[in-house]
C-alpha positions in Angstrom: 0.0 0.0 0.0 1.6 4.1 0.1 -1.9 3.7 0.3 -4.4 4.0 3.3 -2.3 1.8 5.6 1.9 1.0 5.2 1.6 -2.8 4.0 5.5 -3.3 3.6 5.1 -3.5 7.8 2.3 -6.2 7.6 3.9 -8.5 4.7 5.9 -10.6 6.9 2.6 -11.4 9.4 0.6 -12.2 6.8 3.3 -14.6 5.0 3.3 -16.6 8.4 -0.5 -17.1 8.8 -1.2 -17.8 5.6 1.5 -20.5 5.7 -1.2 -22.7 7.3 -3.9 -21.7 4.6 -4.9 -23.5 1.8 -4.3 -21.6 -1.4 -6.7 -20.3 -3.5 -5.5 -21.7 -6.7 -2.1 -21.5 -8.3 -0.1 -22.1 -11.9 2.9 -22.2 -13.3 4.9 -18.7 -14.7 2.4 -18.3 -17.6 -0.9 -20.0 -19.0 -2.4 -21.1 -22.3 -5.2 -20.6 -24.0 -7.5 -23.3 -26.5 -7.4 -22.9 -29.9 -11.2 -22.4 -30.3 -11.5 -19.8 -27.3 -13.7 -17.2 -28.3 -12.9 -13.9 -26.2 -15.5 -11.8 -24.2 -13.9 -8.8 -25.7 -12.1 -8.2 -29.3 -9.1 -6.7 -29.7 -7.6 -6.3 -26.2 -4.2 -4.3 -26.2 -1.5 -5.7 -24.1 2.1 -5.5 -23.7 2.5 -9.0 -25.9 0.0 -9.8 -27.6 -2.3 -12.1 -27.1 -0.7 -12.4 -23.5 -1.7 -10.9 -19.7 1.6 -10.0 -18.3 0.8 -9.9 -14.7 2.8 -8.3 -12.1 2.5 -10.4 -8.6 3.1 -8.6 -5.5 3.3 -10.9 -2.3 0.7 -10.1 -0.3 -1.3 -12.9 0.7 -3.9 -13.7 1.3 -4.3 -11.3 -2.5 -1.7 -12.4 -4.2 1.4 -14.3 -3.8 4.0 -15.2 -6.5 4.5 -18.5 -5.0 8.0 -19.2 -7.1 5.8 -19.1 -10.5 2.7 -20.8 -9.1 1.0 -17.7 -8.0 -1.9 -17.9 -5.5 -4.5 -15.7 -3.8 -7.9 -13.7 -4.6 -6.0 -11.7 -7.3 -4.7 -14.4 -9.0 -8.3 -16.4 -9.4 -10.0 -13.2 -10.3 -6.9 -12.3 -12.9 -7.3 -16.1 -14.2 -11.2 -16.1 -15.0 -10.8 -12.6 -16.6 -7.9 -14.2 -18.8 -9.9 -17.0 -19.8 -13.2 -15.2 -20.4 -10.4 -12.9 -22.9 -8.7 -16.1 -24.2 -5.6 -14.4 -22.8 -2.4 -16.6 -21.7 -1.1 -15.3 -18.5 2.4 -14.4 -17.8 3.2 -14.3 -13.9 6.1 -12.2 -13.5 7.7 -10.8 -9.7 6.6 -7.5 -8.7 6.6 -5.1 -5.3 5.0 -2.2 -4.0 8.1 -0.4 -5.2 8.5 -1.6 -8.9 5.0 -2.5 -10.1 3.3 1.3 -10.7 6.5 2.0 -13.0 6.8 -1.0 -14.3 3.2 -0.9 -15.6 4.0 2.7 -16.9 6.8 2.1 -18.7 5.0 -0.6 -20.9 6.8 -4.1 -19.1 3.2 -5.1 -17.1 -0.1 -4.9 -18.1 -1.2 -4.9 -14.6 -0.3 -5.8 -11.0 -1.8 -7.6 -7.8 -1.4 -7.4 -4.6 -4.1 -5.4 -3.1 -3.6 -2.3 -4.4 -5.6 1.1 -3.4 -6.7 3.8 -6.0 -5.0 6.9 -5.1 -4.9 10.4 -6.9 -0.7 9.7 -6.6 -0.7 6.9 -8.7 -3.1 7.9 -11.0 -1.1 10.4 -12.3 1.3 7.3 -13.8 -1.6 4.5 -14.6 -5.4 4.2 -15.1 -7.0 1.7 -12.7 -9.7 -1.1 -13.3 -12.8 -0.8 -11.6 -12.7 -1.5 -7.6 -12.0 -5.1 -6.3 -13.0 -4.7 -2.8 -13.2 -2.1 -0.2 -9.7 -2.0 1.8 -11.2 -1.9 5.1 -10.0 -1.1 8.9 -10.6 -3.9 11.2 -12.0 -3.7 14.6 -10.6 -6.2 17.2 -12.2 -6.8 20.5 -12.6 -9.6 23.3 -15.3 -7.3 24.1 -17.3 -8.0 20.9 -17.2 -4.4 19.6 -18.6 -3.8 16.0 -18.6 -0.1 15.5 -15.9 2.7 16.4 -18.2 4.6 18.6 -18.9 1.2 20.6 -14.8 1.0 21.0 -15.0 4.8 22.1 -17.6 4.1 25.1 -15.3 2.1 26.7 -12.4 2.0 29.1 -8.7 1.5 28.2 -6.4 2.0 25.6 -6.2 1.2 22.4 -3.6 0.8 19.5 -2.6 1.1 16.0 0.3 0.5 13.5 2.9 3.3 12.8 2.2 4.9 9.2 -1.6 4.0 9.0 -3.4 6.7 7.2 -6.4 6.4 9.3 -4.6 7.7 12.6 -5.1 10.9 12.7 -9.2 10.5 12.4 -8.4 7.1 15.1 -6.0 10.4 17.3 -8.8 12.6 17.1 -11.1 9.9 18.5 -9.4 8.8 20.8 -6.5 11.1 22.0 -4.1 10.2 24.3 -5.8 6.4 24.7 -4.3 5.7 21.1 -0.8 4.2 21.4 0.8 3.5 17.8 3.0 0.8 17.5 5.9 -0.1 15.0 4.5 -3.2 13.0 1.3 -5.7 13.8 3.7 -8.3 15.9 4.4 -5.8 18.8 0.4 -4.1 18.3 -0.9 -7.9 18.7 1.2 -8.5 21.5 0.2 -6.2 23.6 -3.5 -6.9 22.7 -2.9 -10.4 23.6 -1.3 -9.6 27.2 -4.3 -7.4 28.0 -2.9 -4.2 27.8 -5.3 -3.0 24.9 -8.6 -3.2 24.6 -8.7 -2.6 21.0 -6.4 -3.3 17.7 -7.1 -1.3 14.8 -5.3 -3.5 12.1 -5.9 -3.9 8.4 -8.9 -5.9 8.4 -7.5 -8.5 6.2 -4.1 -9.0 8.2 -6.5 -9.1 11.6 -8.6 -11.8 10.4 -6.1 -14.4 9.3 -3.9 -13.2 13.2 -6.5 -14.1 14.9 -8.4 -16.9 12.7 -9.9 -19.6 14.8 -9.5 -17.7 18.3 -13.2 -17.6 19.5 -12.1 -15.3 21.9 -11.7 -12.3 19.6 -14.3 -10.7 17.7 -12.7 -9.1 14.2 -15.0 -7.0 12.2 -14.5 -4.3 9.6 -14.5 -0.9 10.9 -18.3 0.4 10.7 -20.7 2.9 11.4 -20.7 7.0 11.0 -18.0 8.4 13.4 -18.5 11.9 11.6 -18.1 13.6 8.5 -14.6 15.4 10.1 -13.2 11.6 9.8 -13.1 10.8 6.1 -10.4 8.1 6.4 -12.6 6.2 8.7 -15.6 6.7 6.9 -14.1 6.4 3.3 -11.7 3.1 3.2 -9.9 2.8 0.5 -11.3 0.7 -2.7 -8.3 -1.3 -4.5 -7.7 -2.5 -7.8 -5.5 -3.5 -10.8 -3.0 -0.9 -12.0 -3.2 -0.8 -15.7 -1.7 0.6 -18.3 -2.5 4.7 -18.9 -4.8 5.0 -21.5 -5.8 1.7 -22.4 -9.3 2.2 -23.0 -9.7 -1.5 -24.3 -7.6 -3.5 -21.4 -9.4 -1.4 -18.3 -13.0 -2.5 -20.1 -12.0 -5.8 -20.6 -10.6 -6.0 -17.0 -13.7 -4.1 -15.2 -16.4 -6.0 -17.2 -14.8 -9.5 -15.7 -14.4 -7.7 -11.7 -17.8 -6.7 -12.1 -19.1 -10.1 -13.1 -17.2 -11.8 -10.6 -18.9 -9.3 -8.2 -22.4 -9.6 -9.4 -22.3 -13.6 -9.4 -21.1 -14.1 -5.9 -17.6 -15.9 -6.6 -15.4 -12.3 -5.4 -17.3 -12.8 -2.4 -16.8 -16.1 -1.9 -13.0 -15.8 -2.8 -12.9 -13.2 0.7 -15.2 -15.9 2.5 -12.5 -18.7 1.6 -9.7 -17.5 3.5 -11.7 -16.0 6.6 -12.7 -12.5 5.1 -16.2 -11.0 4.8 -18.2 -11.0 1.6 -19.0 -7.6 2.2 -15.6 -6.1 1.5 -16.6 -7.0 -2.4 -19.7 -4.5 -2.1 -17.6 -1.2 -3.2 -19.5 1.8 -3.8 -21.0 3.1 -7.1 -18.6 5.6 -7.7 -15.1 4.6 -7.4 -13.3 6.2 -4.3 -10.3 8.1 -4.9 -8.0 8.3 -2.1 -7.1 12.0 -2.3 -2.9 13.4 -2.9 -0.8 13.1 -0.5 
C-alpha cells in the first residue's frame, strides 16, 4: 500500500499465517489458452499480444508469486478474466516499489497485490474498476462492532505506525491511542491485555487471529463523523493498468464486475476468513485523495 495503511510492515505477518492456509489456486509462470477460445472482448491491447503479463506482488492472502505458481484472490479473479479474454497469462515478480512503474513504462499490463486507488498513482496508470473495499478492522474480546462502541469504553487502544487512518483514530481517541511499529508488537500487547482494541488492516486481523473464538474481528463500521473521512471512506483497490488503455481497463472491469455480481469475489474473501461484504464497493469509485 503508500496507500491508506503502510503494508510493507504487515507482509511478513501475513506470510506466516497464511502458511497454514490452503491456497486459492495456483499455476505455473504463464498459461495457455484453447485454440477455439472465443474472447469476451475483441481486440484487447497488451504489452505482448495475445498475453496478460501480470505483475504479482506478495501479499497474501491477494496475491502471492509463490516461485511461478502464483496464488490468492487476485490471482483467481486475474485467471477467469484471462480465460473469459482467451488471454495466456504471464506471472512475473513485482513489489510495491517496482509495479506502478513498471506498468508505466509498458513491461506489465497490470499488477496484484491489493492495491488502493490513489490520486498519486493515477497520475502514472489508469486503474480497473474497484475489487473490494480495503477496510480497517476492529478487534475486540469485548465484541465491539462499530468505532463509537470501541469509544464508550475504558482503556487503551492501539494502531500501527504509518496507518493513514490515525489521525481520524488520534482525534477519537486522544491520548488512549498508542501506535506501534508493525502488527507483531500491536498484537502482542492486545494479547497480554494491555489493549482493549487493535485497529489493524482488516485482512491482516482476520487471518492473526483466525480460529481464536475469543476475539471478535470485524470491519471498521458505522458514521463516526463527517470530520473523519479516512474512517468513513476506506480505500477501494484495484488493478494498475496501463495509462490509457481504454480497451484493457474495459475488458478488465467488465470480468471484476461479473465476478462481483455472481457471488464468486465474495466467496473468494469468505474462503480465506474474510467477509463478503468487503466486495460491495460503492458506485462511484473512491479516490484516495494526494498526498
Amino acid at each position: 500500500m503508500n496507500t491508506i495503511i503502510s503494508k510493507a510492515s504487515i507482509l511478513c505477518v501475513a506470510s506466516a499465517v497464511m502458511l497454514s492456509l490452503s491456497a486459492c489456486g495456483g499455476s505455473g509462470a504463464s498459461t495457455t489458452v484453447s485454440s477455439d477460445c472465443t474472447p469476451k472482448h475483441s481486440d484487447i491491447s497488451t504489452v505482448k499480444t495475445g498475453t496478460l503479463t501480470v505483475g504479482v506482488i506478495d501479499y497474501p492472502p491477494f496475491s502471492s508469486y509463490n516461485d511461478g505458481k502464483p496464488d490468492g484472490i487476485d490471482i483467481s479473479i486475474v485467471k477467469k478474466i484471462a480465460a473469459d479474454d482467451c488471454l495466456e497469462v504471464s506471472w512475473q515478480p513485482a513489489t510495491y516499489a517496482d509495479a506502478i512503474t513498471s506498468i508505466a513504462q509498458g513491461n506489465l499490463d497490470i499488477a496484484t497485490g491489493s492495491i488502493a486507488v490513489t490520486e498519486d498513482r493515477m497520475k502514472a496508470v489508469d486503474f480497473s474498476s474497484s475489487l473490494y473495499v480495503e477496510a480497517m478492522g476492529i478487534t475486540t474480546k469485548a465484541g465491539a462492532k462499530t468505532i463509537e462502541e470501541v469509544r464508550d469504553m475504558d482503556g487503551k487502544v492501539g494502531t500501527v505506525d504509518g496507518y493513514m487512518t490515525n489521525a481520524d483514530l488520534e482525534k477519537i481517541f486522544g491520548d488512549r491511542l498508542i501506535s506501534y511499529p508493525s502488527p507483531v508488537e500491536l498484537k502482542a500487547d492486545f494479547d497480554a491485555g494491555r489493549l482493549i482494541a487493535d485497529f489493524e488492516t482488516y485482512a491482516v486481523a482476520a487471518l492473526q487471529f483466525k480460529g481464536n473464538s475469543d476475539v471478535t474481528v470485524v470491519p471498521a463500521t458505522g458514521d463516526v463523523g463527517e470530520d473523519f473521512g479516512s474512517l468513513n471512506n476506506p480505500a477501494e483497490d484495484g488493478f494498475p493498468l496501463t495509462k490509457g488503455n481504454a480497451s484493457l481497463k474495459t475488458a478488465i472491469s467488465d470480468g471484476i464486475k461479473a465476478q462481483q455480481a455472481d457471488g464468486s469475489l465474495g466467496k473468494l474473501l469468505e474462503a480465506v476468513g474474510l467477509s463478503a461484504d468487503l466486495a460491495k464497493v460503492s458506485s462511484e469509485q473512491y479516490v484516495v485523495p494526494a498526498s
